[in-house]
N, C-alpha and C positions, 0 to 999 in steps of 0.2 A: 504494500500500500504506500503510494507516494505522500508524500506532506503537501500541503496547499501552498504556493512559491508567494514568496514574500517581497511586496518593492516601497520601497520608499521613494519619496515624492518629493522636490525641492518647494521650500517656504513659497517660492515665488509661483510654482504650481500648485499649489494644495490654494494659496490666497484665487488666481485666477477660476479653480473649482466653484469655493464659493462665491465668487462675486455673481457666475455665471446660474448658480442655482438661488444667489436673489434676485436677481434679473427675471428670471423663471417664477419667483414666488409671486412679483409683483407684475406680473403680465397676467396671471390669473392661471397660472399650469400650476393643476390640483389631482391629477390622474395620470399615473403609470401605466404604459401600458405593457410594459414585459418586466418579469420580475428583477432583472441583471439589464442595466445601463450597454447598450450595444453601439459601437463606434460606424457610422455606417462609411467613412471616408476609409474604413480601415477593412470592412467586411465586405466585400462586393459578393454579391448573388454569383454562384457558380453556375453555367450554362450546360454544365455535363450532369448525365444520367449515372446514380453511382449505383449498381447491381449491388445488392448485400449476398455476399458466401455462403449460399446456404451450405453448404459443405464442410464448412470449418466449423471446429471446435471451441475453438479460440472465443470470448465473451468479446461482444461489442463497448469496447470503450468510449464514454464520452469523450469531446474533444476539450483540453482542459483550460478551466477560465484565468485571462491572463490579466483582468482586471488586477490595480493592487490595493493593498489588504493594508488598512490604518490600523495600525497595533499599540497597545497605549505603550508609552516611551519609558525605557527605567529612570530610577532616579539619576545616576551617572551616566547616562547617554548625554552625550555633545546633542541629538537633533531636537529640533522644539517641541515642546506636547502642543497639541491644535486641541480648542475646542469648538465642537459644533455647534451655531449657535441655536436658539431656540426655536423651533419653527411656530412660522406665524397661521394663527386661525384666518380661515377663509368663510366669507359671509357670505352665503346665501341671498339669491334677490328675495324680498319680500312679497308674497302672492296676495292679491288684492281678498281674496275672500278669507285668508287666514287671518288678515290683518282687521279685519272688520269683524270674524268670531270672535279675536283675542281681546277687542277692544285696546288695542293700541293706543290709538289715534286718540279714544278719550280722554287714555291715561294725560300722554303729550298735551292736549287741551288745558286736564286740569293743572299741571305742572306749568306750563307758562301762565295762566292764568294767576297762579299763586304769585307770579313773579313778578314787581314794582317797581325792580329798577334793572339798568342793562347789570350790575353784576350779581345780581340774583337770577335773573335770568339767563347767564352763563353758566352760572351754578346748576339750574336745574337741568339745561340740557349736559352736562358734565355727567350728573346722577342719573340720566334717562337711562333705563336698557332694555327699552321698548323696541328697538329698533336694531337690526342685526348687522348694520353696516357697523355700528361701532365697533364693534368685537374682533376687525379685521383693522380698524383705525389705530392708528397712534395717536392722535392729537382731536379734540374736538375743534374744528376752525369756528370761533365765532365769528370773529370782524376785525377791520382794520380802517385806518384814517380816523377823522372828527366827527363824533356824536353829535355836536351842536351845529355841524355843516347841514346844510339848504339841499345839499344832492346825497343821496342813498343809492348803492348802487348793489342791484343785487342776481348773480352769477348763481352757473351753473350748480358744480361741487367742488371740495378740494382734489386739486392733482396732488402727485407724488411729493415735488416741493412743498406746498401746502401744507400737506397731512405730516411732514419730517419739520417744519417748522411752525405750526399752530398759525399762519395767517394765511388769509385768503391771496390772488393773486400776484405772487411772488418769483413767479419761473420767467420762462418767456413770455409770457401773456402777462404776466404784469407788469412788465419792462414797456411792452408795446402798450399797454394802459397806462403808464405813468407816461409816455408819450402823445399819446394820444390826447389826455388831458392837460397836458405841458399846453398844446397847441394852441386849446383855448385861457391859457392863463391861471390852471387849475394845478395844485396838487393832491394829496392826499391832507393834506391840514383843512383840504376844500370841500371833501368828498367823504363817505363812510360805505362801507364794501362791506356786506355777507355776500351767502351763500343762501340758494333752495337746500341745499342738506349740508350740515357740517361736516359731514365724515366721509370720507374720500369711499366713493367705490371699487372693488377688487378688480383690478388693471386697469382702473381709467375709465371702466366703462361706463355710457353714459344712467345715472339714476332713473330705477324705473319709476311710473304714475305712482304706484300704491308707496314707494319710497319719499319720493315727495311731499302724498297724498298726509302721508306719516309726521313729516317733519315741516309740515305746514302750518298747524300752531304757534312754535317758535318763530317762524319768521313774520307771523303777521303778530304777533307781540310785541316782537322786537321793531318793525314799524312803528307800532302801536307808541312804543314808549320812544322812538327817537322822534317821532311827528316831522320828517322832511319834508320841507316845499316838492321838491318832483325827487319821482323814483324813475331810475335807469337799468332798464331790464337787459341783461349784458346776454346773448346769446338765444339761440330759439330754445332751449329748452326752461329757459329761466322766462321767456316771453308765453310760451304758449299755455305754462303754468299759470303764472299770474294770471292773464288776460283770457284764459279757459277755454284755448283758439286750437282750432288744429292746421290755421295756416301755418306755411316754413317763414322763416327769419327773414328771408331778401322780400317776402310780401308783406312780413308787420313792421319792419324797420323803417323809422323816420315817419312813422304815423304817430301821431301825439294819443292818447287814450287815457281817461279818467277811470282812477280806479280807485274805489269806497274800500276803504280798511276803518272798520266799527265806528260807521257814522261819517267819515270822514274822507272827501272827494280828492286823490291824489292827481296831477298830471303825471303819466308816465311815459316814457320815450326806449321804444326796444332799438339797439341798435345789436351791429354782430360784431360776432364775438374775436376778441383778438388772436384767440388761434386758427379761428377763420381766415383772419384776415392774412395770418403768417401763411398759411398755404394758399390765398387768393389773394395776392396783393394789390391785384388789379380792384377791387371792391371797396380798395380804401377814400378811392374818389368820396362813394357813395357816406361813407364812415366821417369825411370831411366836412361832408352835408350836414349828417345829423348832427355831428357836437356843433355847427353852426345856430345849429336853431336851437339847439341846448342853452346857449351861450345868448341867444334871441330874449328865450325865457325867464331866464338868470337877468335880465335886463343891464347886464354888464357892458361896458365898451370895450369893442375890439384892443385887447393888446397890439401891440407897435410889434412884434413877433409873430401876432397871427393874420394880421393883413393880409398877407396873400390869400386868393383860395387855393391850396396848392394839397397833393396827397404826401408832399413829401413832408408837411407838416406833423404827420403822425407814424414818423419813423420810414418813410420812404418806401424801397423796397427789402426794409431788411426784414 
């Protein structure tokens, strides 16, 4: 009986292993499908027919695994012990009829309800675990910019940036948002930015209805308690939510639309979304539009920077 062959792995391959199997966690790969990891650059399919012996004696041997074999390190070995780090839970989408058996959504209700100021109301969605996107979260995103700002601006979900730093639009899209608002004279000391869901979805993917559906008391709360002059719905799925629309984004963008949150008539303006705009840069024309008439609203005078009407005012084509 042979021993199982033993290899060890240099620090700087064992690090490349795992980077490559977070990258895998956070894309959403949560099933195996062979029980032993197979190199397919290394195994090409053979195109020959192989007869098996029926005539021989001899047992058939399997072919033997050359994967190599983490063995914990002794205490006097020179090579470093690795540990593997914890794996992360993966959240399930939330199904619309489970969520309305479970009573979820009332729970959420009652819980921002109880909540009277924005850091109570951060608190309680902290405590929610109504909601199955958390448990796959790192961070609950609540918001970022000025509370006492005139504009609310309110986005999809947290990205992977996001959800590793507890604020909303902070990757590339928020770069091209903090450009975009540069253009009309704005920063974030101007502006106040959530989220439809604070907790970043597994890979990115976009939040379903009944997810939303879920974490829809928290944000009309947190309206509720910052009372902004106009809300800015960053994205089609952050527009068609609010506004209860099943048009796409390029047909509600730059339409103006009043929206009632408990009594009270908001203007709101969907425009699209800046990762939109990174892979259509051509759209940005239309993007230069709306923050104009944003900026109409704001009854502000044009900044001496945003004079032009130009698309390169909101980061051009990068």
């Amino acid at each position: 009986m042979t021993e199982t062959q033993q290899t060890h792995i240099s620090h700087a391959d064992y690090m490349a292993l795992v980077r490559a199997l977070e990258f895998q966690i956070d894309a959403g790969v949560n099933v195996f499908l062979e029980a032993e990891p197979v190199n397919r650059f290394d195994h090409q399919p053979s195109t020959e027919t192989v007869e098996p012996n029926l005539q021989s004696n001899s047992p058939i041997t399997p072919p033997s695994d050359s994967a190599p074999v983490f063995e914990p390190q002794g205490q006097n070995d020179d090579k470093p012990l690795y540990e593997l780090p914890e794996p992360r839970p993966v959240a399930p989408a939330v199904l619309r009829k489970n969520t309305t058996e479970a009573g979820d959504i009332s729970a959420a209700e009652s819980a921002a309800l109880r909540a009277d100021t924005l850091e109570a109301l951060k608190q309680a969605m902290e405590a929610f675990e109504g909601c199955a996107l958390k448990r796959a979260a790192k961070n609950t995103v609540f918001a970022d910019g000025n509370p006492a700002a005139k504009i609310m601006l309110v986005g999809e979900a947290p990205g992977r940036d996001e959800d590793r730093e507890g604020k909303p639009f902070i990757g590339r899209s928020g770069k091209l948002l903090d450009k975009m608002f540069a253009a009309i004279g704005l920063d974030r000391n101007d502006i106040y930015i959530t989220n439809l869901v604070p907790w970043r979805p597994t890979g990115n993917r976009t939040p379903t209805p009944d997810e939303t559906a879920l974490c829809r008391p928290f944000l009309l709360r947190h309206i509720e308690l910052v009372q902004p002059d106009i809300l800015v719905l960053v994205g089609g799925v952050s527009a068609k939510e609010m506004l209860d629309s099943s048009l796409g984004i390029t047909k509600l963008r730059g339409t103006w639309q009043d929206l009632n949150i408990k009594g009270r008539d908001i203007p709101a303006l969907p425009i699209l979304h800046p990762a939109y705009l990174l892979r259509n840069p051509a759209r940005k024309a239309e993007t230069w539009q709306d923050l104009c008439s944003l900026q109409k609203k704001l009854s502000h005078s044009p900044p001496a920077h945003a004079a032009n009407n130009s698309a390169n005012h909101i980061g051009g084509t990068d």
